[in-house]
N, C-alpha and C positions, 0 to 999 in steps of 0.2 A: 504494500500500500504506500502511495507517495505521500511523503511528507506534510504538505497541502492538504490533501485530501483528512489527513487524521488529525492537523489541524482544524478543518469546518466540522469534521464530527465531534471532536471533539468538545466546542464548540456550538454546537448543535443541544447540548447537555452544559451549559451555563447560564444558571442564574442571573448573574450578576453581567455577561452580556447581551441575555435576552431583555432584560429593564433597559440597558442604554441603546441598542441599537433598536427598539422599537420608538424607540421616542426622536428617533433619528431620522430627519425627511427624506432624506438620499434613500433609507432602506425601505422606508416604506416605499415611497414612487417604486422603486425598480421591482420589488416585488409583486406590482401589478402587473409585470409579464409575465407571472407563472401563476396569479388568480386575476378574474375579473373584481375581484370584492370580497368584503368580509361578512355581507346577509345571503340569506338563502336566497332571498330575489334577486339580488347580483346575480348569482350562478346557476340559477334557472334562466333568466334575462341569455346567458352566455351560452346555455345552452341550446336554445328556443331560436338563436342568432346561426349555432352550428349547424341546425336542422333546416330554417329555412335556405341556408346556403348551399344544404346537398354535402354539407361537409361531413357526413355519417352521423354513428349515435354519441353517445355521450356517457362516461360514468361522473358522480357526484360521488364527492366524499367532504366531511364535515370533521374540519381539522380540531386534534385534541386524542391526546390519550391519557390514560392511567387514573382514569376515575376510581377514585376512593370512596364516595358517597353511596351509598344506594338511590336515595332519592335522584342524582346527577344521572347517575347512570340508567334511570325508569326515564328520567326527562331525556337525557340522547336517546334513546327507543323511541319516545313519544314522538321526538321529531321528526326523526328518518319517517316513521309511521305516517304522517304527517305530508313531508315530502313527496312517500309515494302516490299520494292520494292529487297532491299538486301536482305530481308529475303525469300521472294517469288525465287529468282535468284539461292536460293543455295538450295533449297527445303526444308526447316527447318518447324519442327512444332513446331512453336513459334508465342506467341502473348504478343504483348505491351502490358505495363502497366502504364498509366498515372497520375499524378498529375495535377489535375485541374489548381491550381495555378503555374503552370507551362505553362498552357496554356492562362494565363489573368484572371483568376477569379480575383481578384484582383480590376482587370480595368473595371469588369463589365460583368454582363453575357452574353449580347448581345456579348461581344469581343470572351469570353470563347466557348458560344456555336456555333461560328463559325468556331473555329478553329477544336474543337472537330467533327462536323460534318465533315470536311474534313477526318479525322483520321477513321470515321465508312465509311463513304465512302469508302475508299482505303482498309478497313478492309473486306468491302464486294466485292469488285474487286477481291480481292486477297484470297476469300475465307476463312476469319482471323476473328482477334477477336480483340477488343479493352477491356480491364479491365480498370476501372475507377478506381484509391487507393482513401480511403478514407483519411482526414486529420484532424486536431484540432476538434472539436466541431459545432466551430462555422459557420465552412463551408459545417456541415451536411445537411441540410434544402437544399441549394442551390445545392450541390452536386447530392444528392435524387429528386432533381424536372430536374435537366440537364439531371438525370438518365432516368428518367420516360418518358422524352419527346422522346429519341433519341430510348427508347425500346420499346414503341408503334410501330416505321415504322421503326425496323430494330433487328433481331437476335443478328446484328454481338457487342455489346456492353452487357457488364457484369460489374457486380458494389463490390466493399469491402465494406461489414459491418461491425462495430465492436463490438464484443459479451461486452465490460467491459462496453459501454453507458447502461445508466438505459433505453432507449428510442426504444434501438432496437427491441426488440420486436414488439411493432409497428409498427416502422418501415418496418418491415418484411410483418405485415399480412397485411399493405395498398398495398404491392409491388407484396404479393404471384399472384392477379388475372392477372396480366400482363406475367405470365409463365418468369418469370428473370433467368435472369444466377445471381449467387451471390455467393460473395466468404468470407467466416468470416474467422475474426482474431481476436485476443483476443485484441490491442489496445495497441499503447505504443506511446503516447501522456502525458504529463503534462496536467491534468484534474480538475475541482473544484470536491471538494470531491461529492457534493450533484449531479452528474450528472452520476458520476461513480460508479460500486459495488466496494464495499472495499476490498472485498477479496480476495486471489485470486482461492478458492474453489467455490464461486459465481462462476466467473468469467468461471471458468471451468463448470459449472453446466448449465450458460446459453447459451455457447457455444454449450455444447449438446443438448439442447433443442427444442434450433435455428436450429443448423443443421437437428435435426429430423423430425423438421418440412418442411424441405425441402427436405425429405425422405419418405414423405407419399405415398400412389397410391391416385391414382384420381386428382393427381395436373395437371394442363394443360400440354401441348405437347407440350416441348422444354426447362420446369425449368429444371436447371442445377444445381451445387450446388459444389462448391469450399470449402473444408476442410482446412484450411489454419492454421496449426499445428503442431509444431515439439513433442506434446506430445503422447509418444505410449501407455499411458493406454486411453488416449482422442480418438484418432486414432481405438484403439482395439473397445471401447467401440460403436464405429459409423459404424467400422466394421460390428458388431452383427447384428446390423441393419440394414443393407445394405442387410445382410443375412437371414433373417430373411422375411425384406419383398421383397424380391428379386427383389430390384433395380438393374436395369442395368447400366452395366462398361461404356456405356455413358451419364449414367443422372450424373456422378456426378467422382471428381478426388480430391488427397490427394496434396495439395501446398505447397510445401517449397520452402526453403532458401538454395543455389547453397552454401555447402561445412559443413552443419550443418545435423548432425545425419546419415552423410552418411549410416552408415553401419544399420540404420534404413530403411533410403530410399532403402540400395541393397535387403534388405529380402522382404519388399512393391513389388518391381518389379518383384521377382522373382517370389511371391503368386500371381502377375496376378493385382495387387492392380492398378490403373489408377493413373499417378505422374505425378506433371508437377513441374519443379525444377525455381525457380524464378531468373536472372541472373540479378544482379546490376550493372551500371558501371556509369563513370562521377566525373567530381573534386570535386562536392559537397557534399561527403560522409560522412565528421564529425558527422552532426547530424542523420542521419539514422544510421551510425556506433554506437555510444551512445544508439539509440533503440533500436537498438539490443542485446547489451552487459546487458541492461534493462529487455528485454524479459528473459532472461537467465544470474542471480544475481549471481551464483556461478560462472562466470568466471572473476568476479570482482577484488577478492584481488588478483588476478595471473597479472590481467592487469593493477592496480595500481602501486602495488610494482617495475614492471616495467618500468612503465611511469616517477615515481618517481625517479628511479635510474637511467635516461637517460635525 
């Protein structure tokens, strides 16, 4: 991991520069290239904008983890809940995207997978989907068994893996016989070295891999497979493959990040590519803001020198 990079996650889990750099105009502005806004109607607005442009579907996700409340964590249910009903009202094809601990993981699974089942419920009402994000390490196990329960008796839930754990692999081939929807991403977590690949050519190598395995014929009826990458030799490369064994434009879509590589994503859409653009919104953007700037090291000294001068 380059230096940089374990600097912003680092980073990413600070107190005391999450208080200065939000009160900091330079970081706020720039971080409206990676949200349209911090209300739900921001990012409904943003996605409402995607749809009628033809520029594919949309997931939403409602930035904030590691609730400790119960009541907080009944309240993020109630809103997603909420959301979907917003979303279903304006015809949007768009599907949540969760953090567990957002919903009580925290407090205990029993609390988590209650509220969670409420969210695949209404997903299935509504004809929708719930994404599970995955998070740190430690809440993989727990995350992958909440997964596996609610995707035995129900379509409507899909999980993120992340290609940089040494584990996923496994991960994958216990998951393949359950026909899962699953969406990789390369991981931009603070990690112990011995759990993650170090490189980040690994890192890209077992991403393709992953994904190809969820590319094969003969996999059960209904895996799905989320691409979840703004890199277009990674992207080309899964292409091929796609092409190759002539998967179909609904077993599988290319995910990104709502204002990153656009004019990547406009050529995807135009070749017929299946996109779904990921819309963020919510006050607790600092440390996913940091992850992101992580995933993508060369925007760094531009955002330093900045932060620095302001």
């Amino acid at each position: 991991m380059s230096i940089m990079r374990s600097v912003l996650l680092a980073g990413a889990e600070s107190a005391w520069l999450r208080e200065k750099a939000t009160r900091t105009g330079f970081v706020r502005r720039s971080v409206t290239r990676f949200m349209p806004g911090e209300t739900i109607e921001d990012a409904l607005e943003a996605c409402r904008r995607q749809q009628a442009d033809r520029h594919g579907g949309t997931l939403l996700t409602r930035l904030g983890e590691n609730v400790t409340n119960p009541a907080e964590a009944e309240a993020v249910t109630a809103h997603y809940l909420d959301a979907m009903d917003r979303i279903a009202a304006l015809g949007l094809d768009t599907h949540p995207s969760v953090k567990l601990t957002q919903l009580g993981l925290d407090l205990g699974l029993e609390a988590c997978e209650r509220n969670l089942r409420q969210l695949v419920a209404r997903a299935e009402a509504r004809s929708s989907m719930i994404w599970i994000d995955m998070e740190s390490s430690k809440y993989v196990d727990a995350t992958i068994g909440l997964f596996r329960r609610l995707r035995e008796g129900s379509t409507a839930v899909g999980l993120c893996l992340q290609a940089y754990l040494r584990r996923t692999p496994a991960d994958l081939e216990a998951l393949r016989p359950l026909a899962p929807a699953i969406r990789f991403v390369k991981g931009a977590y603070k990690e112990p070295a011995d759990i993650v690949l170090p490189r980040k050519a690994d890192v890209d190598e077992q991403f393709f891999r992953l994904s190809s395995r969820m590319l094969e014929p003969g996999l059960p009826e209904g895996t799905f497979l989320g691409i979840g990458t703004h890199d277009p030799a990674l992207i080309a490369r899964l292409r091929a493959v796609v092409a190759e064994r002539g998967v179909t434009p609904s077993s599988y879509e290319v995910a990104m990040l709502y204002g990153i590589q656009r004019p990547l994503q406009a050529r995807l859409r135009a070749e017929g590519v299946p996109l779904r653009v990921l819309v963020a919104y919510g006050e607790y953007w600092f440390p996913w803001y940091m992850r992101r700037l992580a995933e993508r090291p060369a925007n760094v000294l531009f955002v330093v020198k900045n932060l620095v001068a302001g």
